[in-house]
PDB file with one MODEL, atoms N, CA, C and O in Angstrom:
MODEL        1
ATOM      1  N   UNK A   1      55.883  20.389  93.385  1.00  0.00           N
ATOM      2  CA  UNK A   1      57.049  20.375  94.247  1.00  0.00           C
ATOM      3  C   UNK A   1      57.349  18.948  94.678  1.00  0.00           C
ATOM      4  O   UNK A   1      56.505  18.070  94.860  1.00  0.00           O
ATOM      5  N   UNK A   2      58.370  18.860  94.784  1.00  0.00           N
ATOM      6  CA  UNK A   2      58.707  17.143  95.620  1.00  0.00           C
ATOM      7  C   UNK A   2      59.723  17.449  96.921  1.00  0.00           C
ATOM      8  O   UNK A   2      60.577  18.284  97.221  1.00  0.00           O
ATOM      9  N   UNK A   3      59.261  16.561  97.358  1.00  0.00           N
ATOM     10  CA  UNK A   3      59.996  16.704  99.129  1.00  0.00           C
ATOM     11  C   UNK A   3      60.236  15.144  99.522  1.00  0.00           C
ATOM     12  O   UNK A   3      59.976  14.140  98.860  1.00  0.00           O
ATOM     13  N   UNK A   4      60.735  15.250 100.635  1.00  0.00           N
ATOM     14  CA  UNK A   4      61.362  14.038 101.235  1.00  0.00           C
ATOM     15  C   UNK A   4      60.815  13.991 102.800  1.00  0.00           C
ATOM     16  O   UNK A   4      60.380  15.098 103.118  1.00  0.00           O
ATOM     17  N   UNK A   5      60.751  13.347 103.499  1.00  0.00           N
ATOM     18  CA  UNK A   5      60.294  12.840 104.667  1.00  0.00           C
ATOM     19  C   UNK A   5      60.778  11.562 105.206  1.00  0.00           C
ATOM     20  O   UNK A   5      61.129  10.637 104.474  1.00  0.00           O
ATOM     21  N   UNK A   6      60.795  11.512 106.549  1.00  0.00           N
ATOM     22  CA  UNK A   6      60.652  10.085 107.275  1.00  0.00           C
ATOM     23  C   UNK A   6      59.363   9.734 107.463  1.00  0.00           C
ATOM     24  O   UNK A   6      58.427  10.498 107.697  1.00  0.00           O
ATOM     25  N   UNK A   7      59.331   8.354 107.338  1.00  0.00           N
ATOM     26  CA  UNK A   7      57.593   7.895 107.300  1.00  0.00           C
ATOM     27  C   UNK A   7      57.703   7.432 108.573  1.00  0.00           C
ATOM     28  O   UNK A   7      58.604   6.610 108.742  1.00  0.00           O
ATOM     29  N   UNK A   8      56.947   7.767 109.655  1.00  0.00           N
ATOM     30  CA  UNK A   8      56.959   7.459 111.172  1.00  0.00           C
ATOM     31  C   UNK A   8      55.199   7.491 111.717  1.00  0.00           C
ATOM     32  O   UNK A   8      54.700   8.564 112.057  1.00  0.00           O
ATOM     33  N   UNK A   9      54.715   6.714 111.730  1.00  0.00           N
ATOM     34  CA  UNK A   9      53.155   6.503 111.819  1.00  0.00           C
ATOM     35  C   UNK A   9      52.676   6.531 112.878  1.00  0.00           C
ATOM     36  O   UNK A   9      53.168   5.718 113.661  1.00  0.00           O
ATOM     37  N   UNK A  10      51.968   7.085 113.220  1.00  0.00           N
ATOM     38  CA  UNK A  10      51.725   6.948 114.523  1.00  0.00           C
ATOM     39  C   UNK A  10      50.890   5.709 115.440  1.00  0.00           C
ATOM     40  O   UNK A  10      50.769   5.156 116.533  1.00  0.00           O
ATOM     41  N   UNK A  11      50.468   5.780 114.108  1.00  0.00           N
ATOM     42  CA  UNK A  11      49.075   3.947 114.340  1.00  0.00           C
ATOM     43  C   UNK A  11      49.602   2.952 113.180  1.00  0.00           C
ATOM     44  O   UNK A  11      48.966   2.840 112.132  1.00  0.00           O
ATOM     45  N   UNK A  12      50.276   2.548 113.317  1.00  0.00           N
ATOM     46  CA  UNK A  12      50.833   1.308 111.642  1.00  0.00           C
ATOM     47  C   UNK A  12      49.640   0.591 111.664  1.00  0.00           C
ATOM     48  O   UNK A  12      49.693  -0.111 110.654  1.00  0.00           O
ATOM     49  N   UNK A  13      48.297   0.309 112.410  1.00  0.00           N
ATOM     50  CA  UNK A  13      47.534  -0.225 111.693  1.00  0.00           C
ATOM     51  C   UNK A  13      46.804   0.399 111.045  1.00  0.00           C
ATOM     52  O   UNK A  13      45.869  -0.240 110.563  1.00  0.00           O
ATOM     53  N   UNK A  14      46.885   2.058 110.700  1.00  0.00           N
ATOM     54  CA  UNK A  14      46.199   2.092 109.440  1.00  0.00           C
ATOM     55  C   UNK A  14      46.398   2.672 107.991  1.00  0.00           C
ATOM     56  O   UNK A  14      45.909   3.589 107.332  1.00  0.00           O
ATOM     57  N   UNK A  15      47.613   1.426 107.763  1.00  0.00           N
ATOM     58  CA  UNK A  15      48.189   1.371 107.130  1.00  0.00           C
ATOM     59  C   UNK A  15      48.294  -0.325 106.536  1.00  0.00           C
ATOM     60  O   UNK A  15      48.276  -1.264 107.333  1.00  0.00           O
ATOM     61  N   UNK A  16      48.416  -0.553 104.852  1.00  0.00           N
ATOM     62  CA  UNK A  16      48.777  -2.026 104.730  1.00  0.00           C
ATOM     63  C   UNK A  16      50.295  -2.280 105.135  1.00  0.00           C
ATOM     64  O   UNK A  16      51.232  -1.523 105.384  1.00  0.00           O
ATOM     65  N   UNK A  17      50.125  -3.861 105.089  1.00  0.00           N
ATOM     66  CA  UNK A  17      51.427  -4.677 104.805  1.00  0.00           C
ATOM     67  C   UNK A  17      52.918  -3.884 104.614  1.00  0.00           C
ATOM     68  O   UNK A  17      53.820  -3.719 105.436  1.00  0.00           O
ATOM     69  N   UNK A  18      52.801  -3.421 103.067  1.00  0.00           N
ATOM     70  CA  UNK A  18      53.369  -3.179 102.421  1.00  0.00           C
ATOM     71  C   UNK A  18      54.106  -1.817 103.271  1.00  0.00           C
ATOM     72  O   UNK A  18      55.336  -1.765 103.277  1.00  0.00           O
ATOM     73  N   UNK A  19      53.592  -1.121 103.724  1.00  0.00           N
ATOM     74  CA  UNK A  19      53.817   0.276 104.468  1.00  0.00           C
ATOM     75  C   UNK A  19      54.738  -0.117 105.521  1.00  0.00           C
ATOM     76  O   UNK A  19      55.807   0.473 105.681  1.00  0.00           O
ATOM     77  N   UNK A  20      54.160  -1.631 106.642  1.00  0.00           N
ATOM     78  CA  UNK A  20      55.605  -1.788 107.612  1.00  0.00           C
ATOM     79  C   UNK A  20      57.200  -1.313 106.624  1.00  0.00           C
ATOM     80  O   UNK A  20      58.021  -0.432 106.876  1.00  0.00           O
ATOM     81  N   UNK A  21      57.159  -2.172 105.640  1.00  0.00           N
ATOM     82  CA  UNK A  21      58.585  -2.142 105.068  1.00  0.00           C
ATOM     83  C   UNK A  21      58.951  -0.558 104.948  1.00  0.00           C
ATOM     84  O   UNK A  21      59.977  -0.374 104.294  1.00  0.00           O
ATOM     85  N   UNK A  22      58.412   0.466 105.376  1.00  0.00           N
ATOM     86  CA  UNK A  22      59.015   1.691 104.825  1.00  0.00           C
ATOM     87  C   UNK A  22      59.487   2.719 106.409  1.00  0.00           C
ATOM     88  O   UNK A  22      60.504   3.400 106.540  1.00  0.00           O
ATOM     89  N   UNK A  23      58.620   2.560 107.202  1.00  0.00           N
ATOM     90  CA  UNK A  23      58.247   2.790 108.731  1.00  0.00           C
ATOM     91  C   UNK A  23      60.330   2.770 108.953  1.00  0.00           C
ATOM     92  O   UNK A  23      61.171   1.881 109.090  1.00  0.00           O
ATOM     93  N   UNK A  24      60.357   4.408 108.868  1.00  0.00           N
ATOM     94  CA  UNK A  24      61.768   4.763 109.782  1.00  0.00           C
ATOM     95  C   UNK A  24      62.688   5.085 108.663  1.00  0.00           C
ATOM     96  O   UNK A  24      63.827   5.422 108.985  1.00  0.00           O
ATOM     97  N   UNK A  25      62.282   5.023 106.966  1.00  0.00           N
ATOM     98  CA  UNK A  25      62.665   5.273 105.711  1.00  0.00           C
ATOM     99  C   UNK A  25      62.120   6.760 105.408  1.00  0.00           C
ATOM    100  O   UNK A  25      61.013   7.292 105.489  1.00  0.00           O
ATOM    101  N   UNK A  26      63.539   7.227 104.981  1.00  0.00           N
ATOM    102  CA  UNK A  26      63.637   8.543 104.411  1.00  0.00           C
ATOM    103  C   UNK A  26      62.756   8.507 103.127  1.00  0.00           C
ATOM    104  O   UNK A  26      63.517   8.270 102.189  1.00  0.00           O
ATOM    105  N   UNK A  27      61.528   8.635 102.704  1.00  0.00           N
ATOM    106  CA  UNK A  27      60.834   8.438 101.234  1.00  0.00           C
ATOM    107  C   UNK A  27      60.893   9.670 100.666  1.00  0.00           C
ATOM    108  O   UNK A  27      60.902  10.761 101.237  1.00  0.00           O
ATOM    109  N   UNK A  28      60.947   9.335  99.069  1.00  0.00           N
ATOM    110  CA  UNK A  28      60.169  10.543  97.791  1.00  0.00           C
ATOM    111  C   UNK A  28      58.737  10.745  98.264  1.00  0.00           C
ATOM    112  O   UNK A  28      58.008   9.848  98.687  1.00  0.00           O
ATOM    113  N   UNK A  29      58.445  11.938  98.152  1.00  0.00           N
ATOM    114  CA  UNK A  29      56.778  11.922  98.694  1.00  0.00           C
ATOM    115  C   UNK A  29      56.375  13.309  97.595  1.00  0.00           C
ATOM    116  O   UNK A  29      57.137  14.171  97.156  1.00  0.00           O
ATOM    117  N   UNK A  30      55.101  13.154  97.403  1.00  0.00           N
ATOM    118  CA  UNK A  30      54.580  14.539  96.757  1.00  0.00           C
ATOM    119  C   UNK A  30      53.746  14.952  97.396  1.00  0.00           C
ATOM    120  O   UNK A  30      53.277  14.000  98.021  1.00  0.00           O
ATOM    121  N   UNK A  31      53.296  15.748  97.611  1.00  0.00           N
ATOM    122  CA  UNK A  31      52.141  16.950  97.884  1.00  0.00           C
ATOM    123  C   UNK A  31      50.380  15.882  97.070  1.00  0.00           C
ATOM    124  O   UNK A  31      49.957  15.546  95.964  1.00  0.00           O
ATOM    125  N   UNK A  32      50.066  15.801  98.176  1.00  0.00           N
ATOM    126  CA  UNK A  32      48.297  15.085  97.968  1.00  0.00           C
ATOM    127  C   UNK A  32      47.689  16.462  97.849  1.00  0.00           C
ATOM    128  O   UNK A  32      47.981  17.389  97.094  1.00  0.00           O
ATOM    129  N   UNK A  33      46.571  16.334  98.991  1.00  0.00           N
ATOM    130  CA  UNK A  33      45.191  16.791  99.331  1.00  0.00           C
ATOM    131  C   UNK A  33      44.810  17.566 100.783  1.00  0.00           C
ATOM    132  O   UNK A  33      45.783  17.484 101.532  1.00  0.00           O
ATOM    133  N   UNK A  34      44.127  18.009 101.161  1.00  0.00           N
ATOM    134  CA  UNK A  34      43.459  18.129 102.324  1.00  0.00           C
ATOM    135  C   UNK A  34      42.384  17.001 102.515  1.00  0.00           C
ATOM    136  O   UNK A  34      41.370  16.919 101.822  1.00  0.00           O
ATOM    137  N   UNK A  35      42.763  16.023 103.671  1.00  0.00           N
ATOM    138  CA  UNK A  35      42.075  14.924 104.031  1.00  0.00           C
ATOM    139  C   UNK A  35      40.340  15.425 104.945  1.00  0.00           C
ATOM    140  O   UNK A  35      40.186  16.084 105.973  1.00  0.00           O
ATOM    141  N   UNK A  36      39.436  14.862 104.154  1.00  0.00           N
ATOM    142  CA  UNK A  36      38.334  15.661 104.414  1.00  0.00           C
ATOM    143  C   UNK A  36      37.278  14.722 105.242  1.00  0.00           C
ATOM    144  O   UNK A  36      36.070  14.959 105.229  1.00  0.00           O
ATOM    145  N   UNK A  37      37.766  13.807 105.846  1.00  0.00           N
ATOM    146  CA  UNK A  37      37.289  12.632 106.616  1.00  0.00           C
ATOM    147  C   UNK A  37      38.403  11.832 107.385  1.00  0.00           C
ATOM    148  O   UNK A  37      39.631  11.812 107.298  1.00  0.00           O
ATOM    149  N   UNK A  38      37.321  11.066 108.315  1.00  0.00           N
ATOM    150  CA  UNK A  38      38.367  10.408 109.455  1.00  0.00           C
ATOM    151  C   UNK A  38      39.120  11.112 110.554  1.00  0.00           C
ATOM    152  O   UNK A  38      38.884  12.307 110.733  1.00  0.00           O
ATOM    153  N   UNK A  39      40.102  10.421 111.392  1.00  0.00           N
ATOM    154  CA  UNK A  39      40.688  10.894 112.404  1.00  0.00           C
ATOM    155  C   UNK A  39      41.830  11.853 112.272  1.00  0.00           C
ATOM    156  O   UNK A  39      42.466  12.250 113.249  1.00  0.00           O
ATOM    157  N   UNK A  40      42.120  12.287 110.791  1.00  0.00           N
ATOM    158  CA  UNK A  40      43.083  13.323 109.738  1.00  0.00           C
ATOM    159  C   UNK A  40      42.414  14.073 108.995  1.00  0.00           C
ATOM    160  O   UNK A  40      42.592  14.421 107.828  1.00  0.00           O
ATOM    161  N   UNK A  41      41.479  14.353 109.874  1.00  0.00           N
ATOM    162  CA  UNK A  41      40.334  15.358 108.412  1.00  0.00           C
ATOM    163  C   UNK A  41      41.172  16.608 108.995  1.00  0.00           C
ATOM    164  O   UNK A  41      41.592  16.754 110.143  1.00  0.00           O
ATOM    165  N   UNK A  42      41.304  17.515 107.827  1.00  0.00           N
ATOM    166  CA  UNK A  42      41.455  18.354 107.625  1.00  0.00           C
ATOM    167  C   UNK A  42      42.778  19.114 107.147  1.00  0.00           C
ATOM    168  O   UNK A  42      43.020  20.251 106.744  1.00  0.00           O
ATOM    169  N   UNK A  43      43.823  17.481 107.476  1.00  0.00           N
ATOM    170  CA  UNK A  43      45.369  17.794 107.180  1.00  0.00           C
ATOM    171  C   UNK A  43      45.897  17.578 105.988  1.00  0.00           C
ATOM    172  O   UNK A  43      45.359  16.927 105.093  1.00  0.00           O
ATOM    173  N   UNK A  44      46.924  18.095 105.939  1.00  0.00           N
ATOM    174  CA  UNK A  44      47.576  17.761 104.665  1.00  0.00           C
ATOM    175  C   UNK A  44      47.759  16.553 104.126  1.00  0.00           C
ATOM    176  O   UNK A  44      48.314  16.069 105.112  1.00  0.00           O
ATOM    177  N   UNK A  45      47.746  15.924 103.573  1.00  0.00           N
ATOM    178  CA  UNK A  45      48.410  14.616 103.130  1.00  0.00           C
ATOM    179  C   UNK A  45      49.226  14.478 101.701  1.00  0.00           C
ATOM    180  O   UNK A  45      48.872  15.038 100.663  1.00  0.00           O
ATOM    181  N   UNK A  46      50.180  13.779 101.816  1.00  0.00           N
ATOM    182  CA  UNK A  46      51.112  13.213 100.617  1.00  0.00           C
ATOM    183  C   UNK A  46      50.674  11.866 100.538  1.00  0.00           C
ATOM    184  O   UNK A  46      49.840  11.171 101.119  1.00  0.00           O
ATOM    185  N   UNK A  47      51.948  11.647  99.145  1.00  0.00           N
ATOM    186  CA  UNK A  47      51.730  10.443  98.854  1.00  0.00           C
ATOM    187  C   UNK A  47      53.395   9.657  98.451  1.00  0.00           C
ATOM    188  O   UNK A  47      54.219  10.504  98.105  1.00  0.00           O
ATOM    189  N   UNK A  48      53.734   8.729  98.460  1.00  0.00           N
ATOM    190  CA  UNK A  48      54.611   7.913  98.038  1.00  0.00           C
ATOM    191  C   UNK A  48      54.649   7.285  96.652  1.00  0.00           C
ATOM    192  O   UNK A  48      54.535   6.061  96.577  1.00  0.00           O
ATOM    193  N   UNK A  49      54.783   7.933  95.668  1.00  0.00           N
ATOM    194  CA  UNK A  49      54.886   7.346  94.477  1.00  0.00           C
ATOM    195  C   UNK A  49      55.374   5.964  93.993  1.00  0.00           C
ATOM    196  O   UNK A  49      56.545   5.732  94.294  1.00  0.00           O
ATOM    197  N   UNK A  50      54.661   4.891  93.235  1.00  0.00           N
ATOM    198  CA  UNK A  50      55.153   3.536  93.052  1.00  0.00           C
ATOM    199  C   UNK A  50      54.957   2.556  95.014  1.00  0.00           C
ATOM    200  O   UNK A  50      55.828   1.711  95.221  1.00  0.00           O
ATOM    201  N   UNK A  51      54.227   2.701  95.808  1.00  0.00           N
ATOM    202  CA  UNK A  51      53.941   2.307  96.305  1.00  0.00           C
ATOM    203  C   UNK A  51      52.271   2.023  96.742  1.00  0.00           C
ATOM    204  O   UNK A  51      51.392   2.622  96.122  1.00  0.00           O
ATOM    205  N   UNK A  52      51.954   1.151  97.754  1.00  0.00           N
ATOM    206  CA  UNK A  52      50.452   1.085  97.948  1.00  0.00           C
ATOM    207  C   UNK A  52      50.362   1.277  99.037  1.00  0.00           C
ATOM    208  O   UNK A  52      49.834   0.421  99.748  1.00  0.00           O
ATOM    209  N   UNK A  53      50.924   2.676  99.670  1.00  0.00           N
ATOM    210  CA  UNK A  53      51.083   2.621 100.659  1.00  0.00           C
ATOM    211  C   UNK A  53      49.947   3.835 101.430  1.00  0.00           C
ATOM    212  O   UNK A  53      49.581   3.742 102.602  1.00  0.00           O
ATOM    213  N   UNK A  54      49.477   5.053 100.385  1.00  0.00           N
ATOM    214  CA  UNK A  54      48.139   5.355 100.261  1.00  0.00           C
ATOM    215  C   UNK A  54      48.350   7.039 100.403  1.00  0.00           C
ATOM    216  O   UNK A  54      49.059   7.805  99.751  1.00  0.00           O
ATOM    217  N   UNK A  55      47.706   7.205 101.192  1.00  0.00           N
ATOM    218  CA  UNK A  55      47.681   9.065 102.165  1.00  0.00           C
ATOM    219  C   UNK A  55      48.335   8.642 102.591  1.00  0.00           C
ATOM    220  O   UNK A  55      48.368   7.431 102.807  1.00  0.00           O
ATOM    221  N   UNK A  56      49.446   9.734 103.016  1.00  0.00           N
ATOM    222  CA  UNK A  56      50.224  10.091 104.432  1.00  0.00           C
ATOM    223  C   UNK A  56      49.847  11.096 104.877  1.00  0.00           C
ATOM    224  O   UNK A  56      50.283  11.976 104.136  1.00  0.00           O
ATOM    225  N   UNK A  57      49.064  11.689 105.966  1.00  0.00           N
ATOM    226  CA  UNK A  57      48.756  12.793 106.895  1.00  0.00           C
ATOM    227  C   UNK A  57      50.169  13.042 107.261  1.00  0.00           C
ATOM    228  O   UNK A  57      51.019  12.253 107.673  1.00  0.00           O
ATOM    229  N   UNK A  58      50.239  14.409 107.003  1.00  0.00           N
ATOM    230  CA  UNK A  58      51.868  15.037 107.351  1.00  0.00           C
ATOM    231  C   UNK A  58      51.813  14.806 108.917  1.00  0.00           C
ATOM    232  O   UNK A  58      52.815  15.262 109.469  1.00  0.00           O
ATOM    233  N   UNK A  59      51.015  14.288 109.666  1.00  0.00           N
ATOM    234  CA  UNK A  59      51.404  14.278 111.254  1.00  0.00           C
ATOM    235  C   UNK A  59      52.246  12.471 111.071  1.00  0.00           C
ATOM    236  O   UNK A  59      52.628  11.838 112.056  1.00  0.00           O
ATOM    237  N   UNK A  60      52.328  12.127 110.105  1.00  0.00           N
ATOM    238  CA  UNK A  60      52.796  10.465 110.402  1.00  0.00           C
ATOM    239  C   UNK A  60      54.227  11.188 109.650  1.00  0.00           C
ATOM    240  O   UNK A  60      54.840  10.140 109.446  1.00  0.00           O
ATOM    241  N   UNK A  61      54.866  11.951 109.276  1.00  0.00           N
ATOM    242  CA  UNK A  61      55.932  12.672 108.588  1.00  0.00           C
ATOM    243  C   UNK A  61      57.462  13.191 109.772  1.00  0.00           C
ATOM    244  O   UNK A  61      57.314  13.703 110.881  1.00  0.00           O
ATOM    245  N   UNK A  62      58.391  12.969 109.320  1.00  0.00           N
ATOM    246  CA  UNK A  62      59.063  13.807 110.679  1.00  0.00           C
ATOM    247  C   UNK A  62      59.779  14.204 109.287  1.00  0.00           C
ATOM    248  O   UNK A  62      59.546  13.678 108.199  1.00  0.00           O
ATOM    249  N   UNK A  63      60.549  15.073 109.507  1.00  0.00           N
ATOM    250  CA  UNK A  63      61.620  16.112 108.942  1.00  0.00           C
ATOM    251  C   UNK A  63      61.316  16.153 107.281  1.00  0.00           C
ATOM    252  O   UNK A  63      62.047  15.757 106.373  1.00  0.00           O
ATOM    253  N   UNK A  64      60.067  16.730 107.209  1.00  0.00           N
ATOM    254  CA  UNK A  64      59.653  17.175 105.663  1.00  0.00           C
ATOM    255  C   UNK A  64      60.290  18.402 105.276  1.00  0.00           C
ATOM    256  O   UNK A  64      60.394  19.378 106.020  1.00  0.00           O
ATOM    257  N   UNK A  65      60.623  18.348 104.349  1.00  0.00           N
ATOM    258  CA  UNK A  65      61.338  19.371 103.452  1.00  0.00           C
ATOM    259  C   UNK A  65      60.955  19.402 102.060  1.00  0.00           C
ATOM    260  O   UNK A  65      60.440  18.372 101.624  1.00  0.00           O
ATOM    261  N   UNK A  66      61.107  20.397 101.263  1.00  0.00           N
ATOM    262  CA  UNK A  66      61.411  20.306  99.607  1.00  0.00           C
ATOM    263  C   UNK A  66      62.492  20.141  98.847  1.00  0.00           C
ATOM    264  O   UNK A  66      63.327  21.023  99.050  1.00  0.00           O
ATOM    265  N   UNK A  67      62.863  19.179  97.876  1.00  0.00           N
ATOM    266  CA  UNK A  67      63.630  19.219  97.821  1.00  0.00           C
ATOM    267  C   UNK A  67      64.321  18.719  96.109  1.00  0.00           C
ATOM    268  O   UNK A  67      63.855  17.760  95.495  1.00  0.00           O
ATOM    269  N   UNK A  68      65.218  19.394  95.691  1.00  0.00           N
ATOM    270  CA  UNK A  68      65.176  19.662  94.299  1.00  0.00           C
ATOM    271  C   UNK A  68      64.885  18.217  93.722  1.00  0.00           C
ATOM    272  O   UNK A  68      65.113  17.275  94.482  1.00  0.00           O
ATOM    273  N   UNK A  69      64.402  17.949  92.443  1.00  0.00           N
ATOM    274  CA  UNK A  69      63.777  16.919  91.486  1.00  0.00           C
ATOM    275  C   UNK A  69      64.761  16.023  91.114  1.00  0.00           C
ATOM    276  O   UNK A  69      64.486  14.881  90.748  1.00  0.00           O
ATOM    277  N   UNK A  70      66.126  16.545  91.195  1.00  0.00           N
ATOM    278  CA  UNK A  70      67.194  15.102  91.133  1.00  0.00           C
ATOM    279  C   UNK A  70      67.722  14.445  92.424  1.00  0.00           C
ATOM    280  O   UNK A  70      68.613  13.596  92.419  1.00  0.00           O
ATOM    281  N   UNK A  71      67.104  14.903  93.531  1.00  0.00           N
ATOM    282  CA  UNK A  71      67.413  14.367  94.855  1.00  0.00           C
ATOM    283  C   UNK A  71      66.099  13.666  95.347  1.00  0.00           C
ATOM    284  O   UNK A  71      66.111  12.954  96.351  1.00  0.00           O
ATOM    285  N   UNK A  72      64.790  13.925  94.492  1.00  0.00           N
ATOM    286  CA  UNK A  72      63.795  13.245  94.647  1.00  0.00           C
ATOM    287  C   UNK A  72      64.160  12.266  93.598  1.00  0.00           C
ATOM    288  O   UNK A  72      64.404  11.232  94.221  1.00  0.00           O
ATOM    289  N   UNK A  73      64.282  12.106  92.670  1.00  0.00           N
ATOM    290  CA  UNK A  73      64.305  11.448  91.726  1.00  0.00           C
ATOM    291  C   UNK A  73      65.430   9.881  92.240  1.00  0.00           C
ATOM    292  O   UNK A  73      65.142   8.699  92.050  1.00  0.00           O
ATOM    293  N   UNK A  74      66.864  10.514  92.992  1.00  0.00           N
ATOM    294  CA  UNK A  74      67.292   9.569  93.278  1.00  0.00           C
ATOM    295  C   UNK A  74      66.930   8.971  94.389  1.00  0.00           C
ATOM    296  O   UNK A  74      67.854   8.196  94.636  1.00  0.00           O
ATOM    297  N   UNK A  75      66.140   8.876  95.191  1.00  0.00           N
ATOM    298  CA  UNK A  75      65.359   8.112  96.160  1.00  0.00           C
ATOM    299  C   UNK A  75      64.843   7.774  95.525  1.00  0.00           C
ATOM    300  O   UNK A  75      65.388   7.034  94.706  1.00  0.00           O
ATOM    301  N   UNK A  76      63.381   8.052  95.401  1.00  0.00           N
ATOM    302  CA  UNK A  76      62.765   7.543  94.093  1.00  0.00           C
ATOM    303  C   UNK A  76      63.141   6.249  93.585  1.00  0.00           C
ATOM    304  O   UNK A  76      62.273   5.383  93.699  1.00  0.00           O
ATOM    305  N   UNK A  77      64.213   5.919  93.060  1.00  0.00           N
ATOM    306  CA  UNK A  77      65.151   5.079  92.935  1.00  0.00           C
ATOM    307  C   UNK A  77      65.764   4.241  93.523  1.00  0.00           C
ATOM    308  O   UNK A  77      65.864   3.048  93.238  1.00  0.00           O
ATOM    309  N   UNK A  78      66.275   4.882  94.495  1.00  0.00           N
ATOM    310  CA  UNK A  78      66.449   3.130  95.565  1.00  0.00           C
ATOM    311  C   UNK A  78      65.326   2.654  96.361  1.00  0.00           C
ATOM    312  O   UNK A  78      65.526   1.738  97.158  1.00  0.00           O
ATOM    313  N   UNK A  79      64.182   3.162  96.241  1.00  0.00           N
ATOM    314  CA  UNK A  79      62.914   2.868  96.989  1.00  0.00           C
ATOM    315  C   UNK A  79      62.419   2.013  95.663  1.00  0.00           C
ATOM    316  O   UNK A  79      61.793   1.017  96.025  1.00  0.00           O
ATOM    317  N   UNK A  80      62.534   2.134  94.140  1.00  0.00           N
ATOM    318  CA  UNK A  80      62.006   0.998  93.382  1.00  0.00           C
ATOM    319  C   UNK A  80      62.932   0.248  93.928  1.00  0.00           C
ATOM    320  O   UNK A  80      62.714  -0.278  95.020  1.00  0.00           O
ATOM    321  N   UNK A  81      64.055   0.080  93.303  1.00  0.00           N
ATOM    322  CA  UNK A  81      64.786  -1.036  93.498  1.00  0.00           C
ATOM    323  C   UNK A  81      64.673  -1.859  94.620  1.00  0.00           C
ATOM    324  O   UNK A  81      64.277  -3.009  94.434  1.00  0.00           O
ATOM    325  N   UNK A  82      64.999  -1.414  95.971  1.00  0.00           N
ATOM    326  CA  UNK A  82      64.434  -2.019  97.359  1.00  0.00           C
ATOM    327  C   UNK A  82      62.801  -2.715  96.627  1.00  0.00           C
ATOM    328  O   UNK A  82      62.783  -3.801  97.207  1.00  0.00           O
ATOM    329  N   UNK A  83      61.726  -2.696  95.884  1.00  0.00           N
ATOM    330  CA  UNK A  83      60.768  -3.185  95.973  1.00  0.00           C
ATOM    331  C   UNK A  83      60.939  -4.055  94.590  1.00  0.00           C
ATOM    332  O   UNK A  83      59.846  -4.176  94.035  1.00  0.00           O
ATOM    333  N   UNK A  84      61.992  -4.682  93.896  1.00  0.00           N
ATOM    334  CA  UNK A  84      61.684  -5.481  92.825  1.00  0.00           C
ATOM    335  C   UNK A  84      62.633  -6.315  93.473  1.00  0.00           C
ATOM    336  O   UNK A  84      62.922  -7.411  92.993  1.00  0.00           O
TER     337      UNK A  84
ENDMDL
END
């Protein structure tokens, strides 16, 4: 499945560099894991494709949804471009 989210963190330090630039950005995100350590054990987490931006614990997430593969796809897309 692919979904979309605002990336809104609750701690930006634990997170790199690279992650400020996204903080308040609507991102492409996919479906991770259950985080099985740390101060997010046990939650969901995604991920941001083409970034190094790592886990996202769905509590750093505001308005997640699913959402069809050509509306992921075009974010997706201006989130490369914004990074070249």
């Amino acid at each position: 499945m692919y979904f979309e989210a605002i990336f809104n963190p609750a701690d930006k330090k634990e997170y790199n560099t690279e992650a400020a630039g996204f903080v308040g950005k609507r991102l492409p995100i996919q479906e991770g894991w259950i985080i099985d350590e740390g101060p997010h054990k046990g939650l969901q987490c995604y991920y941001a494709p083409n970034t190094t931006i790592g886990k996202i614990p769905v509590s750093d997430l505001q308005e997640l949804k699913s959402i069809p593969f050509a509306r992921w796809q075009q974010l997706y897309s201006s989130i490369d471009s914004e990074n070249k």
